[in-house]
BATITI-730176 format. One record per residue (C-alpha): residue in three letters; x, y, z; residue number from 1. Coordinates in pm, 1 decimal, padded with zeros to 6 digits. Layout:
# BATITI-730176
<rec r="ALA" x="X" y="Y" z="Z" k="NUM"/>
...
This chain:
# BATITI-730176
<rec r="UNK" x="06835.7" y="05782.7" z="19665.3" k="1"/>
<rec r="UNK" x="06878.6" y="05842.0" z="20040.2" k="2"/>
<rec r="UNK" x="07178.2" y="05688.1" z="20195.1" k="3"/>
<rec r="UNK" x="07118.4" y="05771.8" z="20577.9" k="4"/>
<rec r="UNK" x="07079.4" y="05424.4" z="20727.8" k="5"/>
<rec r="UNK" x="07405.5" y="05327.1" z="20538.6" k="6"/>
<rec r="UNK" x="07753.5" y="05332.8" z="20801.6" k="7"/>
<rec r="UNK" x="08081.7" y="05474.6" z="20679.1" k="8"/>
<rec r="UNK" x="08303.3" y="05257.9" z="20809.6" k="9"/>
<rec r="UNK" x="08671.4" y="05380.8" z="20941.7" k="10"/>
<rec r="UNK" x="08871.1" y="05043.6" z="20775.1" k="11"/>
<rec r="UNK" x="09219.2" y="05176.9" z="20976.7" k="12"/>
<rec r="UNK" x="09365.9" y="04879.1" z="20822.2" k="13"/>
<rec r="UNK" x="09399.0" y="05078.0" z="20486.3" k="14"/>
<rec r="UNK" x="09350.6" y="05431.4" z="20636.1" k="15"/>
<rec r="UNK" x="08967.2" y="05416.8" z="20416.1" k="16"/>
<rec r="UNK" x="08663.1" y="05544.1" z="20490.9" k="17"/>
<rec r="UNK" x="08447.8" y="05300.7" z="20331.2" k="18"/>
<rec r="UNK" x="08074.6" y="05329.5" z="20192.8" k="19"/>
<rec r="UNK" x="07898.1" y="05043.7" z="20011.4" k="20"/>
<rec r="UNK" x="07611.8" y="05107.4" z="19836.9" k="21"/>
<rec r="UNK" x="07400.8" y="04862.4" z="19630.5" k="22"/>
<rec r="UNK" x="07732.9" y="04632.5" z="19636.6" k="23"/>
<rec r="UNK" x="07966.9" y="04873.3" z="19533.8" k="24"/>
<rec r="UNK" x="08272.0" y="05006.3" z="19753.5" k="25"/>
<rec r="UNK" x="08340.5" y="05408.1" z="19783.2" k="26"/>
<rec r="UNK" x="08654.5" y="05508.3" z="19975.2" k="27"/>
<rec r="UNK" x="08814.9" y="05807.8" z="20095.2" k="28"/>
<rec r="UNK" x="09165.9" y="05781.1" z="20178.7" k="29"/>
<rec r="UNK" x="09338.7" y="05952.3" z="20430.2" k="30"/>
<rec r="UNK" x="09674.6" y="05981.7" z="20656.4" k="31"/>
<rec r="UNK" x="09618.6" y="06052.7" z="21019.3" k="32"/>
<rec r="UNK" x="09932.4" y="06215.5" z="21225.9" k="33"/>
<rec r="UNK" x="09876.3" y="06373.3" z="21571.4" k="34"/>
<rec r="UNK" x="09564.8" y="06527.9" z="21534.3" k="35"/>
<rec r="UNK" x="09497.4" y="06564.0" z="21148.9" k="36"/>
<rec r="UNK" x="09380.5" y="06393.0" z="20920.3" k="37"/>
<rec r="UNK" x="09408.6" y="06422.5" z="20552.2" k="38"/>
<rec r="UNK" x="09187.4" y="06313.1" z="20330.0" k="39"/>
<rec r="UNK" x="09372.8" y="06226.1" z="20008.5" k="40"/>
<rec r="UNK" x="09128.3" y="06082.1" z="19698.5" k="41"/>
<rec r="UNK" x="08793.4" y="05999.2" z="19698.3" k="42"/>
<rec r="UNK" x="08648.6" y="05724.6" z="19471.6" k="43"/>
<rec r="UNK" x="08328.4" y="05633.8" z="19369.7" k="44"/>
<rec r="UNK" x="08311.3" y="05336.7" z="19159.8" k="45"/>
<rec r="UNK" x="08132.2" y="05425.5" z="18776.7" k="46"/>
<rec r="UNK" x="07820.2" y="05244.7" z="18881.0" k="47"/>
<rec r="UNK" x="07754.2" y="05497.0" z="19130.4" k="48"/>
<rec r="UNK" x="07839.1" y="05861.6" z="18958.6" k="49"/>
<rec r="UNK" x="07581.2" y="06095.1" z="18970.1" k="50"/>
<rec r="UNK" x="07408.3" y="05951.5" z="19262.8" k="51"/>
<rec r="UNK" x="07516.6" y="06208.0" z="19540.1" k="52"/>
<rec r="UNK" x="07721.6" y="05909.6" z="19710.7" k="53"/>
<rec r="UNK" x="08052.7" y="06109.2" z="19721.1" k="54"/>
<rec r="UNK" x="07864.9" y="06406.3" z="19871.9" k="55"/>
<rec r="UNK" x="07703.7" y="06185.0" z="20143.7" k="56"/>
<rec r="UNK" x="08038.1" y="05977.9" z="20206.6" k="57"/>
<rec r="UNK" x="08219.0" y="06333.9" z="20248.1" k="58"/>
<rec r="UNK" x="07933.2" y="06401.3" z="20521.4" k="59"/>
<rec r="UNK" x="07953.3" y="06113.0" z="20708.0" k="60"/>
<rec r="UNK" x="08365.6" y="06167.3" z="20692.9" k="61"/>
<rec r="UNK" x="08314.1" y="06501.9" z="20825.1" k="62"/>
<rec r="UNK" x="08078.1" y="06433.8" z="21094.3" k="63"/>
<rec r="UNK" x="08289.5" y="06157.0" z="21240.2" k="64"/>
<rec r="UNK" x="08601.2" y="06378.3" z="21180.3" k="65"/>
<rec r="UNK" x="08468.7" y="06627.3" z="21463.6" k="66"/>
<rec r="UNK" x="08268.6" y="06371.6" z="21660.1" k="67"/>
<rec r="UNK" x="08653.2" y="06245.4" z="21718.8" k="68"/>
<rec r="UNK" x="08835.1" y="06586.1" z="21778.1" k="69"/>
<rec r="UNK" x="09025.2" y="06566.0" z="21520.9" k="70"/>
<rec r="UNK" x="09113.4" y="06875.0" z="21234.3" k="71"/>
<rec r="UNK" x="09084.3" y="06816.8" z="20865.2" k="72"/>
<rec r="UNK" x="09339.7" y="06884.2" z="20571.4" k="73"/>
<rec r="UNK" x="09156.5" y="06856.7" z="20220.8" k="74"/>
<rec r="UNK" x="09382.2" y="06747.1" z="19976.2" k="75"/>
<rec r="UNK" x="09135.9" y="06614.5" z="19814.1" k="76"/>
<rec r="UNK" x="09009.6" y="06830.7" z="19493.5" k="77"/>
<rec r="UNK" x="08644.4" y="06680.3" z="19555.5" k="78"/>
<rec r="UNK" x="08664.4" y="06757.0" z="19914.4" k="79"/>
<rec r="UNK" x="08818.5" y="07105.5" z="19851.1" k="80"/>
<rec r="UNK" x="08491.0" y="07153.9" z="19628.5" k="81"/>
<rec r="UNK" x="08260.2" y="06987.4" z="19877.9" k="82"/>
<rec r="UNK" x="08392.4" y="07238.1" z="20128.9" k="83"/>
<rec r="UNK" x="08318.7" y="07557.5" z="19956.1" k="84"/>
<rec r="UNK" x="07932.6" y="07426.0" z="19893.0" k="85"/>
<rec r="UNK" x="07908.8" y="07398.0" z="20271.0" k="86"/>
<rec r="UNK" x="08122.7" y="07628.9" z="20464.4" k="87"/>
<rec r="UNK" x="07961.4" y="07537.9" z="20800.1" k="88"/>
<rec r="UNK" x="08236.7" y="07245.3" z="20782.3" k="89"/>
<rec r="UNK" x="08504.9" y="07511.9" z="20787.5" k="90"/>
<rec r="UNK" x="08501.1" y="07483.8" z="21178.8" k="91"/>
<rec r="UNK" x="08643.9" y="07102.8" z="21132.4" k="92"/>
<rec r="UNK" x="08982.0" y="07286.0" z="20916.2" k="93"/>
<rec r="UNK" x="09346.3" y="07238.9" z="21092.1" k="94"/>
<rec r="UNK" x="09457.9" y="07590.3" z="21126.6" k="95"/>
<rec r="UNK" x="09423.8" y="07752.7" z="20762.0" k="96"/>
<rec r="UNK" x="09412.3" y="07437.4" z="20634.1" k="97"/>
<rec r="UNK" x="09806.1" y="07403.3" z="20635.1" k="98"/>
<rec r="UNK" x="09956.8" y="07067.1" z="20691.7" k="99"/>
């Protein structure tokens, strides 16, 4: 399944990046402080495992990460992962990643 024309929305309410698919709500969350951000947990709800949703969430997080300036701090183990598989996001990392 192709999730392209879906928006991750930014819900700054509850510090979420949100992704609904098919009805069902995937998050990231995340703290912001100066110019960091740190994405905590991702969640994708059991309806949607194994669908590469988490992997196109992460995406979408990243590319709106550096579309706003802003440097990323994985604490996130999926993340973490996500970020070795594709080390052309290293260029979005807060200064060796430290927080």
């Amino acid at each position: 399944m192709k999730y392209e024309d879906i928006e991750l929305v930014n819900n700054e309410a509850i510090h979420n990046f949100e992704f609904v698919v098919d009805g069902h709500r995937s998050f990231i969350d995340y703290k912001l402080k100066d110019n960091k951000i740190y994405l905590v947990h991702t969640e994708v709800p059991q309806e949607l495992e194994g669908k590469g949703v988490a992997a196109e969430m992460v995406e979408k997080a990243f590319a709106y990460i550096e579309q706003k300036g802003l440097k990323l701090v994985p604490l996130c183990t999926y993340v973490q992962r996500y970020l070795k598989l594709h080390p052309e996001w290293e260029r979005i990392l807060a200064l060796n990643g430290n927080v």
